[in-house]
C-alpha positions in Angstrom: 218.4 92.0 -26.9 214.7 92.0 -28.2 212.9 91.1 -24.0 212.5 94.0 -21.8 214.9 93.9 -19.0 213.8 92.9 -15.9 216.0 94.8 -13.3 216.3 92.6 -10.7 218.0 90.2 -13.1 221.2 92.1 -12.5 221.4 91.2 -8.8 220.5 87.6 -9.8 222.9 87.3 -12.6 226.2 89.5 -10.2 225.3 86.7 -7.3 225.2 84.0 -9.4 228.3 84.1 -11.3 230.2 86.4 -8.4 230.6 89.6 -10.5 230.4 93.3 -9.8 226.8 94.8 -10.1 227.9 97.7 -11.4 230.0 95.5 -14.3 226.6 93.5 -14.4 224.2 96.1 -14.8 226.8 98.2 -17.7 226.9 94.9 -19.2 223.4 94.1 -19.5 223.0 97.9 -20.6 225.4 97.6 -23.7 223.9 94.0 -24.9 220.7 95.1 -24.7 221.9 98.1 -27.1 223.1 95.8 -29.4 226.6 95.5 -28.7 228.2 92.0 -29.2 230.3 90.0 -26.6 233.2 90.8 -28.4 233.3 94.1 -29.0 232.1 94.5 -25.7 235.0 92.7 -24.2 237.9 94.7 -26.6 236.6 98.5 -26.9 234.3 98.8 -23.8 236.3 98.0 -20.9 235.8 101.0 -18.7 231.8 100.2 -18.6 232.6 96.6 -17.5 235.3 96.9 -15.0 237.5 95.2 -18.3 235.5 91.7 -17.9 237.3 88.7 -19.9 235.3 87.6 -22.5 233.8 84.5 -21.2 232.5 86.5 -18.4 230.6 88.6 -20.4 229.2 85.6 -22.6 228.6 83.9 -19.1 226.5 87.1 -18.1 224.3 86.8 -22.1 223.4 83.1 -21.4 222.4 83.7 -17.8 220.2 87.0 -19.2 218.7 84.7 -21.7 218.0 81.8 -19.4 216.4 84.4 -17.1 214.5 85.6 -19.9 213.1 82.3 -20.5 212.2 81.1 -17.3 209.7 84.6 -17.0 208.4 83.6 -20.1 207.5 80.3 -18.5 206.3 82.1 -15.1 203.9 83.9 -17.5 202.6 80.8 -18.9 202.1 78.9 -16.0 199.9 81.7 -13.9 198.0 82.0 -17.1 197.7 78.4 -16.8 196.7 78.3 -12.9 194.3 81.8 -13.7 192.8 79.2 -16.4 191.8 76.9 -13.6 190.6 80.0 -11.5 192.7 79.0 -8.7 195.3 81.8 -8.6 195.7 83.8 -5.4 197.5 86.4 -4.7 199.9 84.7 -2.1 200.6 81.9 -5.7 200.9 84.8 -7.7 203.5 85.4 -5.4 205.7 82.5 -4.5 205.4 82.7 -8.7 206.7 86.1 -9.2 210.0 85.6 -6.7 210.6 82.1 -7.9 214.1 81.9 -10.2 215.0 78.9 -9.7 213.3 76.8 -12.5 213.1 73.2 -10.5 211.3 75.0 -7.6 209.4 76.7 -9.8 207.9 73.1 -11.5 206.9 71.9 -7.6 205.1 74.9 -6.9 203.3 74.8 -10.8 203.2 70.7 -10.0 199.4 71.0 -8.4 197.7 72.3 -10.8 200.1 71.2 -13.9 197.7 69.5 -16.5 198.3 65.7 -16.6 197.1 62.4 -18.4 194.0 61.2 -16.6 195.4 59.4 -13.4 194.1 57.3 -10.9 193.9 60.5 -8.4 191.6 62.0 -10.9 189.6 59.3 -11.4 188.8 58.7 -7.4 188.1 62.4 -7.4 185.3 61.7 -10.0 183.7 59.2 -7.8 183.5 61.6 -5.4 186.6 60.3 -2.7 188.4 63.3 -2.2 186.7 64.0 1.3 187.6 61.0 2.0 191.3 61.2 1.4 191.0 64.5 3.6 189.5 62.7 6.2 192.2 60.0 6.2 194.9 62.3 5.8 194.0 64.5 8.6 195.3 61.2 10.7 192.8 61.9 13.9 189.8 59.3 13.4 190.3 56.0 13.7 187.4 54.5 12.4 187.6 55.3 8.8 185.7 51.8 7.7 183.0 53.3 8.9 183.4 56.9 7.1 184.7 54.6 3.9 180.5 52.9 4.0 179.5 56.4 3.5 181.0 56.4 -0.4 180.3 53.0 -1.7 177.7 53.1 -4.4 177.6 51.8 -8.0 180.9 53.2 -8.4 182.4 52.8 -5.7 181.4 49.0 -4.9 183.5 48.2 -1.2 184.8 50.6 1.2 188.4 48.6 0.4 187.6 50.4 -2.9 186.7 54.0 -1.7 189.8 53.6 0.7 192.3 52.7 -2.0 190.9 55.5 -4.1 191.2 57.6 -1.2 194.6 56.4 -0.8 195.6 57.1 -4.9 194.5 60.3 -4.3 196.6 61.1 -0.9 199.4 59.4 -3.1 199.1 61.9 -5.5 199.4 64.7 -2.8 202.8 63.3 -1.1 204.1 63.1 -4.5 203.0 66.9 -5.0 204.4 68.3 -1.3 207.2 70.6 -1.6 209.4 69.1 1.2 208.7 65.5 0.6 210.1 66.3 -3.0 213.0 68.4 -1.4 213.7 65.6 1.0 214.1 63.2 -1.7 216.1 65.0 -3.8 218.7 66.1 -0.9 218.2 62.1 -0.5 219.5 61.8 -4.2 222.0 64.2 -4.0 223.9 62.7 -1.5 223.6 58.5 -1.9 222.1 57.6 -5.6 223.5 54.9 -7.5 223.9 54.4 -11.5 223.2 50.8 -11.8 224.2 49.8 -15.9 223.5 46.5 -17.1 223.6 44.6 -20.7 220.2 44.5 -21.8 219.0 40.8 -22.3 220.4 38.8 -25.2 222.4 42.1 -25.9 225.6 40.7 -24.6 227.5 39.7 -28.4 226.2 42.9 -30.4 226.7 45.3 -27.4 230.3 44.2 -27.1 231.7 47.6 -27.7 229.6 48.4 -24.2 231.2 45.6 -22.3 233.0 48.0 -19.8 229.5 49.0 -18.6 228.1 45.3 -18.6 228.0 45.2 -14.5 228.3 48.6 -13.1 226.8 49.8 -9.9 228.4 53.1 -8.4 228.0 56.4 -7.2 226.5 59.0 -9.3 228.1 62.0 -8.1 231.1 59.9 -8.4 230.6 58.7 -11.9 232.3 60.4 -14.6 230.8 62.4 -17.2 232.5 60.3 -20.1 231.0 57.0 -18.3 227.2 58.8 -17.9 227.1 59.4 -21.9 228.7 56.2 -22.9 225.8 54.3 -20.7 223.5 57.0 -22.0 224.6 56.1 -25.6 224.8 52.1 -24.7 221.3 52.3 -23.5 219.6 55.1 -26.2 220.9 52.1 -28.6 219.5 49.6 -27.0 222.2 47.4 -25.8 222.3 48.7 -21.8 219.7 49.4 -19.0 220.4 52.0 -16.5 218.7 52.8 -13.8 219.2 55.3 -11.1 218.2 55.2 -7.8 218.2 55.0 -3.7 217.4 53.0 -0.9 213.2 52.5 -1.2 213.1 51.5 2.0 215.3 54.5 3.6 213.5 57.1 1.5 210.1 55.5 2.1 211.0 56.5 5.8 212.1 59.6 4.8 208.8 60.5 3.0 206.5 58.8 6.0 208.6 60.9 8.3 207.3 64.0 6.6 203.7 63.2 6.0 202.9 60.6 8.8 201.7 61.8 12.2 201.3 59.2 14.4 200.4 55.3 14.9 196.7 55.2 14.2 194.1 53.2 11.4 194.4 56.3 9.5 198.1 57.1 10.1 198.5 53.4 8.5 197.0 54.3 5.5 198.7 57.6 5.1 201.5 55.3 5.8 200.8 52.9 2.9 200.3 55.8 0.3 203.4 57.5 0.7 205.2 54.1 0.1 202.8 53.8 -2.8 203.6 57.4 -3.8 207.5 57.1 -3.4 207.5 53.6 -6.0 205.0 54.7 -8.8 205.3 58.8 -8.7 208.1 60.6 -7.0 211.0 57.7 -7.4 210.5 57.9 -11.0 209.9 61.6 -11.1 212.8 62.5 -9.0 214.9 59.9 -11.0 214.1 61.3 -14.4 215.4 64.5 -12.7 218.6 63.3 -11.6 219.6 61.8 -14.8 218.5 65.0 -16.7 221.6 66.5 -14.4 224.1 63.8 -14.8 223.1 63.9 -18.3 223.5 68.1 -18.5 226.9 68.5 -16.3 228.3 65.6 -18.2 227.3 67.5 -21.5 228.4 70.7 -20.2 231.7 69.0 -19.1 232.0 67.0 -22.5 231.2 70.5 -24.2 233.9 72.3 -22.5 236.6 69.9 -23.4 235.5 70.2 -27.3 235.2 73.9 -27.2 238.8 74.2 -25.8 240.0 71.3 -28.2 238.1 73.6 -30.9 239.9 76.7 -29.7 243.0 75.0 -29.6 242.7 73.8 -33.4 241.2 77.0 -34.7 244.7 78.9 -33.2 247.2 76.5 -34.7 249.8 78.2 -36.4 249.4 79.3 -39.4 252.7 79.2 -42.4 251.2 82.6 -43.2 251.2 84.4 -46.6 253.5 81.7 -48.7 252.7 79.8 -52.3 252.0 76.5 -51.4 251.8 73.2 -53.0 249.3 70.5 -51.6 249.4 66.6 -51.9 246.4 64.4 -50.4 248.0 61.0 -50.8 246.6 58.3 -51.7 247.8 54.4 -53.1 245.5 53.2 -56.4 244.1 56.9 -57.2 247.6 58.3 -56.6 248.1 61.7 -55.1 246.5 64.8 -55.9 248.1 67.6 -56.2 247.1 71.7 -56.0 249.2 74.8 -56.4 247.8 78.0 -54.7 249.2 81.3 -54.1 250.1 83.0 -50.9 246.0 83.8 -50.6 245.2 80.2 -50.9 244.0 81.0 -54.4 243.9 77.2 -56.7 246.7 77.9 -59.8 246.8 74.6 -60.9 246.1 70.9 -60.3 247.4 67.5 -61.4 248.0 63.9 -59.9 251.0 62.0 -59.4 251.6 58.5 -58.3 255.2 57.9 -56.4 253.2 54.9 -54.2 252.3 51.6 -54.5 251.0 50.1 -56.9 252.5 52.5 -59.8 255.6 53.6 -57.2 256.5 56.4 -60.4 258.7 58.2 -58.2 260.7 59.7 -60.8 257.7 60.9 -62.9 256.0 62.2 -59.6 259.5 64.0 -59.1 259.9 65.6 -62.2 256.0 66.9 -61.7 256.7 68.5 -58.6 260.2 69.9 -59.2 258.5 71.9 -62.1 255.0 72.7 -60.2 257.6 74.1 -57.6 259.6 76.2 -60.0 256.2 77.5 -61.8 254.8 78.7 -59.2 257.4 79.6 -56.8 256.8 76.9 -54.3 257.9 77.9 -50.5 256.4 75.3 -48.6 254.9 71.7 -49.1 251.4 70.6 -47.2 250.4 67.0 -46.9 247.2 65.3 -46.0 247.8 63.1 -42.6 245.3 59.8 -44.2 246.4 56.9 -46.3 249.6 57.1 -48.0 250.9 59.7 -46.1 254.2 58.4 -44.3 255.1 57.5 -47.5 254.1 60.4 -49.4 255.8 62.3 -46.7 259.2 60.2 -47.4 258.8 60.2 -51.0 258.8 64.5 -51.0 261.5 65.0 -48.3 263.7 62.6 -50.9 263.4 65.6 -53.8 266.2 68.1 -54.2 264.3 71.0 -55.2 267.2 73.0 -55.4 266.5 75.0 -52.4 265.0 74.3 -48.8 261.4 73.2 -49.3 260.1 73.0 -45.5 257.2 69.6 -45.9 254.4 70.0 -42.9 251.7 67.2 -42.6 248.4 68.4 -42.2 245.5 67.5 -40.6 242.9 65.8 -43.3 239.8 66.0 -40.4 236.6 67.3 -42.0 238.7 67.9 -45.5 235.8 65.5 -47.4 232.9 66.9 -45.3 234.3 70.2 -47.2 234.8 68.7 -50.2 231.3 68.1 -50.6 229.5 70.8 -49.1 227.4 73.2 -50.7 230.8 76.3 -49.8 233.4 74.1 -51.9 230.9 73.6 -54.5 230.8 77.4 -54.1 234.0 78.0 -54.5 235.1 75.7 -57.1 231.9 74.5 -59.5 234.0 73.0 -62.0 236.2 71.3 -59.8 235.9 67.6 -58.4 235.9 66.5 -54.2 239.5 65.3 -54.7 240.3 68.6 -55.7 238.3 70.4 -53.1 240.1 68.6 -50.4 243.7 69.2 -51.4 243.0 72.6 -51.5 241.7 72.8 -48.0 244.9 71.1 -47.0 247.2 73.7 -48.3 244.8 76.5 -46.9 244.9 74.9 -43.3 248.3 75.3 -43.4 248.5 78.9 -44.9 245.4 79.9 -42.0 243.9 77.1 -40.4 241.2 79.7 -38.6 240.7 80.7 -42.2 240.2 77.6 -43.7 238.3 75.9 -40.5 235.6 78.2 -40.1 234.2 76.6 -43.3 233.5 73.7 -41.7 231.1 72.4 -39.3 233.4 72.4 -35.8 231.6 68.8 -35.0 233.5 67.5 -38.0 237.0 68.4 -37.3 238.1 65.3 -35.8 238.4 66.9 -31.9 235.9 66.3 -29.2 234.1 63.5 -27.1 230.9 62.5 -27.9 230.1 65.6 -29.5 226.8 64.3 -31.7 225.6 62.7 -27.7 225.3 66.0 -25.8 222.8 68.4 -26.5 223.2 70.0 -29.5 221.7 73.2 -28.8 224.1 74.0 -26.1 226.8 72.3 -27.8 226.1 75.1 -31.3 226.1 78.0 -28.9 229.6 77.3 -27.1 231.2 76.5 -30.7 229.6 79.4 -32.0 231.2 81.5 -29.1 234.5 79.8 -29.5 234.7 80.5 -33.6 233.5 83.9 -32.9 236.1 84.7 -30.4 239.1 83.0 -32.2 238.1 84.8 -35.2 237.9 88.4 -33.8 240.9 87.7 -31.4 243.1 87.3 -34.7 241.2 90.0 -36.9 239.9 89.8 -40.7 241.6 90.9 -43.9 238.3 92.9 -45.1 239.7 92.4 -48.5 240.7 88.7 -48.9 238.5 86.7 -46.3 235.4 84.2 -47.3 232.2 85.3 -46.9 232.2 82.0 -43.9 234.9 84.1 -42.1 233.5 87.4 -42.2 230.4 86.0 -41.0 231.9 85.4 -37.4 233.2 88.5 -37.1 231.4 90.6 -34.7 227.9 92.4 -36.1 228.3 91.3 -39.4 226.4 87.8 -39.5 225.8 85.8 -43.2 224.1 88.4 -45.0 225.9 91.3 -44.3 228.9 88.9 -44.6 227.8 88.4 -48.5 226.9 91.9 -49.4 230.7 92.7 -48.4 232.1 90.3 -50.6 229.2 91.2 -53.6 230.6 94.7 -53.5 234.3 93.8 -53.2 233.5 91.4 -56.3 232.0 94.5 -57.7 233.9 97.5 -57.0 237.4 95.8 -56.0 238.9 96.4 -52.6 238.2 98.5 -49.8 240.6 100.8 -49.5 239.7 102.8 -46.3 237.5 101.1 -43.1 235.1 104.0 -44.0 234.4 102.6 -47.0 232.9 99.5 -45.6 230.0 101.9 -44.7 229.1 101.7 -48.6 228.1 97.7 -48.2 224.6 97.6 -48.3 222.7 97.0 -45.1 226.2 98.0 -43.4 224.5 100.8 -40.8 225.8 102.6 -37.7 225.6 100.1 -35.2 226.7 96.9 -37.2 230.2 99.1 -38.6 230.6 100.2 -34.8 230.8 96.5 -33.8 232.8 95.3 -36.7 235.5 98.1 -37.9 237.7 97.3 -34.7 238.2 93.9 -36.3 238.4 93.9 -39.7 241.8 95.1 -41.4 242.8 96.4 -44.6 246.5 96.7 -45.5 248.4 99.2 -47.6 246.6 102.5 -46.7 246.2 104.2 -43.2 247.9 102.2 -40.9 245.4 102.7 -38.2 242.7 100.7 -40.4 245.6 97.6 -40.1 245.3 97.8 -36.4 243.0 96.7 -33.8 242.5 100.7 -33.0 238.8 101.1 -33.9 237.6 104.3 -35.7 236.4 105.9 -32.7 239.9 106.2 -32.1 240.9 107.4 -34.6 240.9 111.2 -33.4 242.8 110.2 -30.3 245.8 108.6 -31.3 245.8 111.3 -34.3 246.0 113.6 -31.0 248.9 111.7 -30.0 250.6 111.9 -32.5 250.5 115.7 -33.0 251.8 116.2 -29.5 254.8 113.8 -30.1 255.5 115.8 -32.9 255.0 113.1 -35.4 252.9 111.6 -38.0 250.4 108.3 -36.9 252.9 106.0 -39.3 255.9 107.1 -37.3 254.3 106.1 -34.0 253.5 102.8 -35.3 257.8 102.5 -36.4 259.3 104.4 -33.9 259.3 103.0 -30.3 261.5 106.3 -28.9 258.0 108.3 -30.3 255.9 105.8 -28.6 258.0 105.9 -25.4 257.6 109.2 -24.5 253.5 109.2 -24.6 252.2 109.6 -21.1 248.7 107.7 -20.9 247.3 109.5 -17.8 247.2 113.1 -20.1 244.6 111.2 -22.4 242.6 109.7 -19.2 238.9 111.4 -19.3 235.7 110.4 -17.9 235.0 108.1 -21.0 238.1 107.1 -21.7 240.3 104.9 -19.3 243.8 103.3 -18.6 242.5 100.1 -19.8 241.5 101.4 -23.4 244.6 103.5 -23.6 246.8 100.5 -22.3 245.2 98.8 -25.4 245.8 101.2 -27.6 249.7 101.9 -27.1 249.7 97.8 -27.4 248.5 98.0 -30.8 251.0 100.6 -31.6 253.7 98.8 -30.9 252.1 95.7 -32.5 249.4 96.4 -35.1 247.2 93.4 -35.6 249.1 91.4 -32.9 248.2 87.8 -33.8 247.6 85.3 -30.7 249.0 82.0 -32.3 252.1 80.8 -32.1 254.8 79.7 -34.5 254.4 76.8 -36.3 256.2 73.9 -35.6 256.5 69.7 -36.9 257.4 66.6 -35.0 259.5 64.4 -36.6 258.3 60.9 -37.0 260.6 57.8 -36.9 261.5 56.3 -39.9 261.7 53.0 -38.7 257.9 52.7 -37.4 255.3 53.1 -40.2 252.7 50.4 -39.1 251.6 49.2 -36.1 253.8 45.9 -36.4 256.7 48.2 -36.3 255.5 49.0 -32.8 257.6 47.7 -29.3 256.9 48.1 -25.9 259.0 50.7 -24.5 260.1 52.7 -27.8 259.7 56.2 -27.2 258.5 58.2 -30.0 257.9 61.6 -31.1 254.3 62.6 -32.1 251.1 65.5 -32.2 248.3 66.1 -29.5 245.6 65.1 -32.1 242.6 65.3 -29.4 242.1 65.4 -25.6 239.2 63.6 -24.0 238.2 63.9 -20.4 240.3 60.4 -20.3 243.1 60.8 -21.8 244.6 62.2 -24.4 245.1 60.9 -28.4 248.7 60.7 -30.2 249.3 60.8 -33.6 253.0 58.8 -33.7 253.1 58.8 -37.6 251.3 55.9 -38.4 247.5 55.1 -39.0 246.4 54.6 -35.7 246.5 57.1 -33.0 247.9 56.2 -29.4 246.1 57.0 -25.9 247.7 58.3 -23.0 245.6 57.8 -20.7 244.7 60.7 -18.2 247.1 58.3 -15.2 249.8 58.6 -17.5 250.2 62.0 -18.9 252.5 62.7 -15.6 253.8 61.7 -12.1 251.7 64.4 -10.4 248.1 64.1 -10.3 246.1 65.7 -13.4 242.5 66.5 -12.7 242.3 67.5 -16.2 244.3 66.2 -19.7 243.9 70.0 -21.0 246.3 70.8 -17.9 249.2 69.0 -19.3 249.2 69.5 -23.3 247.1 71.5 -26.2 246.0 70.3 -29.4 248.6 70.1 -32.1 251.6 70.0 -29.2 254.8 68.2 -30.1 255.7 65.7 -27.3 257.7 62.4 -26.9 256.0 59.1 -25.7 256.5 56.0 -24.6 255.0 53.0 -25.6 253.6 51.1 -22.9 251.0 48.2 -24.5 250.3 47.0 -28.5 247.0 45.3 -28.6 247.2 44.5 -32.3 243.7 42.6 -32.4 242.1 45.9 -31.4 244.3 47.8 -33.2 245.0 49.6 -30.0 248.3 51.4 -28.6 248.7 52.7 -25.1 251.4 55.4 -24.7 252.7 57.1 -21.3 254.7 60.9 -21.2 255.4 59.2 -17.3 259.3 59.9 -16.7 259.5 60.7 -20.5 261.7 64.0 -21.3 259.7 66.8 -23.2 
């Protein structure tokens, strides 16, 4: 962290998000040193009181939001010193503000603003006047109004409406009339959508939100963006708001005192006030809320979706053969080795309109026996059922296990600037096979290379904000990719770049000098990249792995541990290799001898884990569902068929199901189970295998709602 810290953040941030202090304050300590989240969260566990992960990212965003709202105190008492109107009581109420909505009502006074009508009765001299009339204890203000008419000021109705436009501006600037209003909000608001005129053909994809009036805190977040969207594209109006003539009350009950000429007029600006200042002020407000909690509630759903995707289970180390299928262009095909390496590349064309089955067979049977085929990828777009059909058909001689593979995001590959990259003499077609057999060697591998928006998961994901939306996919990659680890020797420079204090640069310079000097064959030598220094190999070696030499630098066992474990080893009167083989050496290790003031149970739990697992990966076997033969289009579709098929994305609604043909079914959230779900992501993860039922064909729409409702798993 570059800002100074300011120490009472710690108490803010520990209150806020209900953590230790003392887990808080270590916390703050070590990112402010330079420490990332993830190391911090693996190899520093004593410090925080072992925090998960996402408390510790929870803990950097609320220090950098803090950081940003003093940066904004600073600006605005420079502002008010500007003015000369900063006393020390302002300076004050400034200095313990950190909450950044009261902090814009006490700045709101002396904010600079576009000329209004308060400023302009101000010039002709009326501000006495509105303190007169405000003060609510003379009753002949008429009389006082005479006093101000002048070439200006023609009528004292015209000095007492500009006296009025500037008491307006006043309610509209009082702390509690504001407060009042927004607890006003907060409790009965309404989003009222409605089809913007002549709109009603074009904006038929919005016709769900033609007539809507309902609660706010009520409404979903997937209904506030699609009205948001509907409405930012011109086809709905929205509007949100209250009662007028309730909060009109509400605001004369603050600012009125009692029944005389004066109190009337006092009276008649804050309604004035309510309609043209605060109502559309405190409105804008509220839907800059919805609008955040419905992207931080969309942005949760794709960062779990992403997570989910990212951790799909890889085939592992295998030589693979990938088909993207396709009808007039035929099928491409790629062989790569068991490091996703391209061989060789060719096309066949067992589909419609050629339908050369035997020649595609005889291409594959030999591509299989060249290379030592052990498993078959293909793309999941056009053409694949029956490229899927056409493959499992071949007797290769030997089991040849066939997975279909996502295609999502393969062509936004294809064409970026890393495939040309990687393959400058190659065409898109090529590209994208390639990243089809990759996904299914290491999907994280293979995944990272691509923009997470891109990769076919999420809701609304280009509506929400996209700053917020880049930092939680950025967190997500980042902890998928250290969670699993990095072969330091085979990964792309896009993979290393997520792993913990390495970044793009340093990220290149690794693979420059592997190009140039061949493979690490220590962690130590990683020290010889350029720009590699003391801090950025202290965050990084604990997650990067290099095979074949010192088991230890296979492991998730960082260097600094080295020495201990080495220690453990000498008193179970090994060597390091046969702790990592032998459990009865492992067994017999008592944790509590090796507990010291900087090293605890946690970190030593940890450790023995790692011995008994080196490089423990978190994802799962990988599995296929097996579509039905009989249903290949949606006219093969009836109601009531159940059907096996993939978790291809969740949504806050419901959840999408690929059932082997082109379309993808819903389940809606009502029909995932018989229990109540508050949310899909409760019930099943991306990629899942489950059974459905189908409940309603709308072939017009192309549209297919499935239930899992009394259907066996």
């Amino acid at each position: 962290m570059t800002d100074k810290i300011n120490p009472a953040f710690a108490n803010l941030i520990a209150t806020r998000l209900e953590i230790n202090i003392n887990s808080v304050q270590r916390t703050i300590a070590l990112l402010d040193d330079g420490a990332t989240v993830p190391f911090i969260a693996r190899y520093r566990k004593e410090a925080t009181g072992a925090l998960p992960e996402t408390q510790i990212q929870a803990i950097k965003e609320c220090l950098e939001n803090l950081n940003e709202l003093a940066k904004r105190k600073e600006t605005i008492i420079s502002t008010i010193e500007a003015q000369n109107r900063l006393t020390d009581e302002l300076k004050n109420q400034i200095d313990n503000c950190w909450d950044s909505t009261q902090l814009e009502d006490i700045y709101l006074p002396y904010k600079p603003k576009r000329r209004t009508r308060a400023d302009i009765a101000r010039q002709k001299g009326l501000e006495p006047l509105a303190k007169l009339i405000m003060a609510q204890n003379n009753a002949n203000i008429e009389q006082n109004a005479l006093r101000y008419v002048n070439d200006d000021v023609p009528s004292t109705d015209e000095a007492i409406q500009g006296a009025k436009d500037i008491i307006a501006e006043w309610v509209s600037e009082n702390k509690r009339v504001r407060n009042t209003i927004r607890r006003l909000f907060a409790r009965e608001a309404t989003i009222k959508c409605t089809v913007a005129k002549g709109k009603e053909q074009e904006g038929e994809t919005y016709a769900t939100y033609f007539d809507v009036n309902e609660s706010l805190k009520r409404c979903s977040s997937h209904r506030i963006l699609a009205m948001m969207r509907g409405e930012n594209e011109g086809m709905l109006k929205l509007d949100i708001s209250i009662d007028a003539e309730k909060a009109i009350n509400e605001v004369c009950n603050v600012v009125v005192r009692g029944y005389g000429n004066s109190s009337q007029l006092v009276e008649q600006a804050a309604a004035d006030s309510y309609k043209r200042l605060i109502k559309p002020s405190i409105e804008t407000e509220f839907r800059n809320q919805a609008k955040a909690k419905a992207d931080d509630e969309a942005i949760e759903v794709f960062a779990q979706n992403v997570r989910q995707l990212l951790f799909a289970p890889p085939l592992g180390e295998k030589n693979v053969i990938a088909i993207d299928p396709g009808f007039r262009t035929g099928c491409k095909v790629v062989c790569l080795d068991k490091l996703g390496d391209l061989k060789h590349h060719d096309v066949i064309y067992p589909t419609a309109p050629r339908c050369d089955t035997a020649g595609a067979t005889t291409t594959l049977t030999a591509l299989a026996k060249r290379f030592s085929a052990q498993a078959i990828a293909i793309g999941n777009g056009t053409a694949s059922r029956e490229t899927t059909r056409f493959v499992k058909s071949i007797d290769f001689g030997s089991p040849m296990p066939v997975y279909v593979v996502s295609e999502s995001g393969a062509s936004i590959y294809s064409a970026s600037k890393v495939a040309r990259d990687e393959f400058p003499n190659e065409d898109v077609t090529v590209r994208g096979a390639v990243s089809i057999g990759r996904r299914l060697i290491d999907p994280l591998a293979e995944l990272v290379k691509i923009d997470p928006k891109s990769i076919g998961v999420g809701q609304y994901q280009h509506d929400v904000d996209q700053t917020k939306l880049k930092r939680s996919l950025d967190f997500v990659v980042e902890s998928c990719v250290n969670s699993v680890g990095v072969n330091v020797n085979t990964a792309s420079k896009q993979l290393l770049s997520y792993v913990a204090g390495i970044g793009p640069t340093l990220a290149q310079n690794i693979v420059n000098y592997r190009s140039e000097n061949g493979n690490f064959a220590s962690r130590t030598d990683i020290m010889k990249v350029p720009r590699m220094g003391a801090k950025a190999f202290e965050q990084c070696a604990g997650f990067l792995r290099i095979a074949g030499g010192n088991p230890l630098d296979n492991s998730a066992i960082h260097p600094e541990r080295y020495a201990l474990v080495q220690q453990m080893a000498k008193d179970c009167h090994c060597s390091v290799a046969e702790l990592f083989s032998d459990s009865g050496k492992r067994s017999s290790i008592n944790i509590d001898n090796y507990i010291t003031p900087q090293m605890g149970r946690p970190t030593l739990v940890d450790i023995l884990q790692e011995l008994e697992k080196p490089g423990r990966d978190p994802r799962t076997d990988i599995e296929t569902a097996t579509f039905d033969d009989n249903v290949n289009t949606i006219d093969d579709l009836i109601e009531g068929m159940e059907l096996q098929g993939v978790v291809t994305n969740i949504t806050q609604f419901g959840v999408f199901v690929d059932i082997g043909i082109h379309e993808n079914g819903l389940v809606h959230i009502s029909e995932l189970s018989n229990r109540f779900v508050k949310s899909p992501a409760e019930v099943v993860k991306i990629g899942q295998k489950v059974t459905v039922r189908v409940k309603q064909v709308d072939r017009q729409r192309s549209r297919i709602a499935l239930t899992m409702k009394g259907v066996k798993q």
